[in-house]
MINU-715414 format. One record per residue (C-alpha): residue in one letter; x, y, z. Coordinates in steps of 0.001 Angstrom, whole numbers, plus 500000, padded with zeros to 6 digits. Example, Ala and Ser with C-alpha at 12.3 -4.5 7.8 and 13.67 -1.06 7.14 Angstrom:
A512300495500507800S513670498940507140
***
This chain:
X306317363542764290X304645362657760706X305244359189759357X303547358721755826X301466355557755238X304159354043752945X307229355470755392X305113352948758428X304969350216756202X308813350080755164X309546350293758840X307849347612759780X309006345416757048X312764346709758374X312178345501761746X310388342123761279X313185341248758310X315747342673760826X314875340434763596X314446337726761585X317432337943759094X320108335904761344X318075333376762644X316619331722759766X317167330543756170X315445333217753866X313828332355750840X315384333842747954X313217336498747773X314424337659751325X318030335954751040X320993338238752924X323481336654749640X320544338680747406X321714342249746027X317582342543746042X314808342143748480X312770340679746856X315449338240745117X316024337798741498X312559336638739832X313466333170739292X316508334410737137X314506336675735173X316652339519737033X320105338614735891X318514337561732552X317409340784732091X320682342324733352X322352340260730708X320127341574728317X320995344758728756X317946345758731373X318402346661735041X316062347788736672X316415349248740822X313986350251743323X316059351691746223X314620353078749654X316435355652751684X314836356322755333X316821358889758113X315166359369761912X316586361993764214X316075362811767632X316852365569768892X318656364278772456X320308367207774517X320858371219773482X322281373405775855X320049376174776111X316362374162774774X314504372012776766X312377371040774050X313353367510771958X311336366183768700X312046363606765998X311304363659762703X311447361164759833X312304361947756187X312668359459753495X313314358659749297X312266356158746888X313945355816743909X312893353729740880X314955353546737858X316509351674734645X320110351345733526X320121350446730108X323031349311728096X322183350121724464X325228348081723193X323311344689724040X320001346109723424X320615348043720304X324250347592718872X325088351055720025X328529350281720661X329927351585723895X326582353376724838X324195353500727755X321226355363729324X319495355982732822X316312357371733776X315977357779737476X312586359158738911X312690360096742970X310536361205745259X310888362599748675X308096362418751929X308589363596755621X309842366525757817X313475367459758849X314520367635762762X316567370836761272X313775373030760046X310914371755763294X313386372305766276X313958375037768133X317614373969769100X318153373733765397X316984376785763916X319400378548761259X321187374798761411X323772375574758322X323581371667757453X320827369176757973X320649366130760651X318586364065758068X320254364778754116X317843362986752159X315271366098753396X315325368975750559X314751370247747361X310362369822747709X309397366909749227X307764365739746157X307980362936742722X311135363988740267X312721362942737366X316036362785738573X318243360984735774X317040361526732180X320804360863730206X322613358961727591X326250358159727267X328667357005724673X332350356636724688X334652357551721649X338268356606720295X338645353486722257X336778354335725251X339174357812725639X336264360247725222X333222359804727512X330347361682726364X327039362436728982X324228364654727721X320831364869729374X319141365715732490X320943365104735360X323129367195738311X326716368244738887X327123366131741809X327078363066739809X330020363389738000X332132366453739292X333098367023743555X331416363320743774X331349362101747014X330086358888749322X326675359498751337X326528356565754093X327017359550756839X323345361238758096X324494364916758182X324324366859754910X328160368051755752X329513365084755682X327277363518753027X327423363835749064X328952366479746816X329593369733749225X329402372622746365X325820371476745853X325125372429749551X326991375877749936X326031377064747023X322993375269746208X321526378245744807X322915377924741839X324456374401741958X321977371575741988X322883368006743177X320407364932743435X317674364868743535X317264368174741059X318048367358737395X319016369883734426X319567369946730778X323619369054731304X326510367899728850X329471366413730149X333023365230728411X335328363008730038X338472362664728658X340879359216730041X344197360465729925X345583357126731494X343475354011732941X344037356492736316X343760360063735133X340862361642733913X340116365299732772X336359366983732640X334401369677731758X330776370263732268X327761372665731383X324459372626733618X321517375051733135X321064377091735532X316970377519735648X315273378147739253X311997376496737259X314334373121738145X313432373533741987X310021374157742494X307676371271743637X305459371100740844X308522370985738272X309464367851739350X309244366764736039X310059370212733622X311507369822730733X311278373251729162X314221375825728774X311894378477730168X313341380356733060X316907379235732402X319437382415733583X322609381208732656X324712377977733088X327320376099735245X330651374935734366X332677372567736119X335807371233735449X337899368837736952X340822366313737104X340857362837738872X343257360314740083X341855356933741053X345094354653741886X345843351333743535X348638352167746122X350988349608747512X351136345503747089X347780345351748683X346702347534745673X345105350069748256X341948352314746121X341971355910746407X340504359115744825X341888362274744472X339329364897742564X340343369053742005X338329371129740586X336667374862739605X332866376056738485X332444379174737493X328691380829736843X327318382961733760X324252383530735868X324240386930737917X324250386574741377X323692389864743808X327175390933745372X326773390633748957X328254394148750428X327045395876747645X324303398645748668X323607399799744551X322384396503743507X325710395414741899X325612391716740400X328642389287740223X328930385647739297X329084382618741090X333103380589741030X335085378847743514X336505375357743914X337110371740745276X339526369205746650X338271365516747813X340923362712748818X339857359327750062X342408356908750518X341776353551752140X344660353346754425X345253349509755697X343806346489754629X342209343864757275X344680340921757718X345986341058754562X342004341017753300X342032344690750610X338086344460750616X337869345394754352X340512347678756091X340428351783756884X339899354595754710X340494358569755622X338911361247753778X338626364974753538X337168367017751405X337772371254750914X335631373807749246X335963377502748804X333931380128747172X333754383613746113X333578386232749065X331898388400746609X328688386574746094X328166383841748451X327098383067751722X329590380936752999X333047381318752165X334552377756752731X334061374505754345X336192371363755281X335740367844756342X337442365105757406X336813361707758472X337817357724758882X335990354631757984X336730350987759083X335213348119756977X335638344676758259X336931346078761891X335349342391763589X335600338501761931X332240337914763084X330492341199760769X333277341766758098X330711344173755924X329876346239758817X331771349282759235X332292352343761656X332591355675760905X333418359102762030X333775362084760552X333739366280761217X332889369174758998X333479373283759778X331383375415757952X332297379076757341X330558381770757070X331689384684754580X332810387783756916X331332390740754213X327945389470755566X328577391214758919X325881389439760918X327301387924764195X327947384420762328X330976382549762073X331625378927761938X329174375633762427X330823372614763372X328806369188762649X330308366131763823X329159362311763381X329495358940764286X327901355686763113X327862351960763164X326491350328759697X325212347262759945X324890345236757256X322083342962758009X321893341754754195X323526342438750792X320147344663749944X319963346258753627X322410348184755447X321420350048759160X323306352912760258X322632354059763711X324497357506764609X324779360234767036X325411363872766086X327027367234767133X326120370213766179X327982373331767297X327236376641767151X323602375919765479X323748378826762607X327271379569763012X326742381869765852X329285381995768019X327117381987771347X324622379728769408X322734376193770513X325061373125770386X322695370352770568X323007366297770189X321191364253767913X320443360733767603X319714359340764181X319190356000762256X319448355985758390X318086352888756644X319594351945752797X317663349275751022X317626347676747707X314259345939746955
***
């Protein structure tokens, strides 16, 4: 198991603040009230924030354990992690730019995935730890500016950043890649690249009412983007072609209780050339396919709207013709608030089917990943989610591994 220097350090500082946290009065550096870690400065935070500055250092860390598979004997663990260090800045306050705003995000990525060292895992479809990918190595992530037009109507993005951001946008509190993030990004991440992979990107948001909104979207498409030591590229070199997305949300407040939901549908379609997948004469086709995410929270807690259940599910499909797998679902409930004592702690659980397209004639079918979790939210700026994972059919093969994982993910604000 390989722990970097750093990756050591942050645990320890997890555990000793973890143990620690309920039983004593933090100073406001280590306060559980704190969005931050290490507490505001001595108000220079929020004076900055009001200034238009705000700065974040965030730290994602997943463990898995590989517990029981039903044909290995052999069980590992692994430990992948993700700082991220960045700046919102709101160029109305800091330079009259009315109704305009930039981010620069720069990542970067240590460790080893339980998916890619075990044995019961190999050919796993998903990934027991998602913040594993892409090069384990520095990026700039988030390189944009925004401006809205016409009374806030038109929203305006151009820069470097990924599709996942904006369009098929989803959570990511679960541990498994299928039930984490924007799902097109991970079935057809050949083309489609979500955090932390940036591109030169435009984006145009249109409000149509305060809960409608209509998008459209152009990415390069340049496989430059995703090698480790173009973490930080910024040339046009390489680029094959482009992604468009387009999409149209609804984001009401259901019921007295004012319940929130979103409801996103959508369709990309690729100008790149991608190899057609029964063809034997080197025939090319392009990339398309589309989305449909719903989460609805579902109840609120006592009358209280801020805790309460939520259901989601999200749906993908994709052309037969060119890609790998042909569609995948998932669907899942979380409970906020589900004890008086904890009411920010939260259980979820949530399943995912992956399909395999049937033109690629090779024994595979279906991979089903399943997950639950308990987060615990030991302070405003650190939340602990211990889980257990599913997997079956490792690989989609039919008589393939199903194996059990154990995993902890770790979110932190410092």
């Amino acid at each position: 198991m390989y722990y970097s220097p750093l990756s050591k350090l942050v645990l320890t500082t997890f555990a000793s603040l973890t143990l620690g946290i309920s039983a004593t009065h933090a100073a406001d550096a280590f306060s559980t009230e704190s969005p931050w870690m290490f507490g505001d400065w001595n108000g220079q935070r929020t004076d900055l924030q009001n200034k238009g500055y705000d700065f974040s250092f965030g730290y994602t860390g997943e463990l898995a354990n590989l517990i029981d598979a039903k044909k290995s004997s052999s069980h590992g663990t692994e430990y992948a992690d993700q700082f991220a260090i960045g700046a919102h800045l709101d160029l109305e306050k800091i330079a009259g730019w009315k109704d305009t705003e930039a981010q620069i995000t720069v990542t970067e990525r240590n460790g080893r995935s339980l998916s890619q060292t075990s044995d019961a895992l190999d050919g796993h479809l998903s990934s027991s730890q998602e913040v594993w990918g892409r090069g384990q190595t520095w990026r700039l992530t988030d390189f944009w500016i925004k401006k809205k037009f016409l009374d806030q109507k038109i929203d305006v993005k151009v820069g470097r950043f990924g599709e996942g951001e904006d369009f098929n946008s989803f959570d990511c509190d679960f541990q498994n890649l299928a039930l984490c993030g924007s799902q097109v990004g991970n079935w057809v991440g050949d083309q489609w690249y979500n955090w932390p992979v940036s591109q030169w990107a435009a984006r145009v948001k249109y409000n149509i009412t305060p809960e409608v909104y209509a998008q459209v979207g152009a990415y390069e498409y340049n496989p430059e983007n995703l090698k480790r030591g173009k973490g930080f590229n910024l040339s046009t070199d390489g680029s094959k072609g482009a992604m468009i997305p387009v999409e149209v949300v609804w984001t009401p407040k259901l019921g007295s209780e004012k319940l929130s939901g979103e409801y996103r549908a959508g369709y990309y379609y690729s100008t790149a050339d991608a190899d057609v997948i029964a063809s034997t004469t080197g025939e090319t086709g392009h990339h398309q396919g589309g989305w449909v995410v719903a989460k609805q929270q579902l109840t609120a807690h006592k009358g209280d709207a801020s805790r309460g259940l939520t259901g989601f599910v999200n749906l993908t499909v994709h052309d037969s013709k060119t890609n790998e797998k042909s569609d995948m679902q998932n669907i899942g409930l979380v409970y906020k608030g589900a004890m008086d004592a904890r009411p920010k702690d939260e259980i979820a659980v949530g399943l995912a089917r992956i399909n395999m397209n049937n033109d690629l004639n090779d024994g595979r079918s279906e991979e089903y990943d399943a997950e639950i979790y308990y987060g615990i939210h030991a302070a405003n700026w650190l939340t602990i989610r211990p889980n257990v994972q599913y997997i079956r059919h490792v690989g989609a093969y039919k008589n393939g591994e199903n194996a059990w994982v154990g995993g902890i993910k770790f979110q932190t604000a410092f």
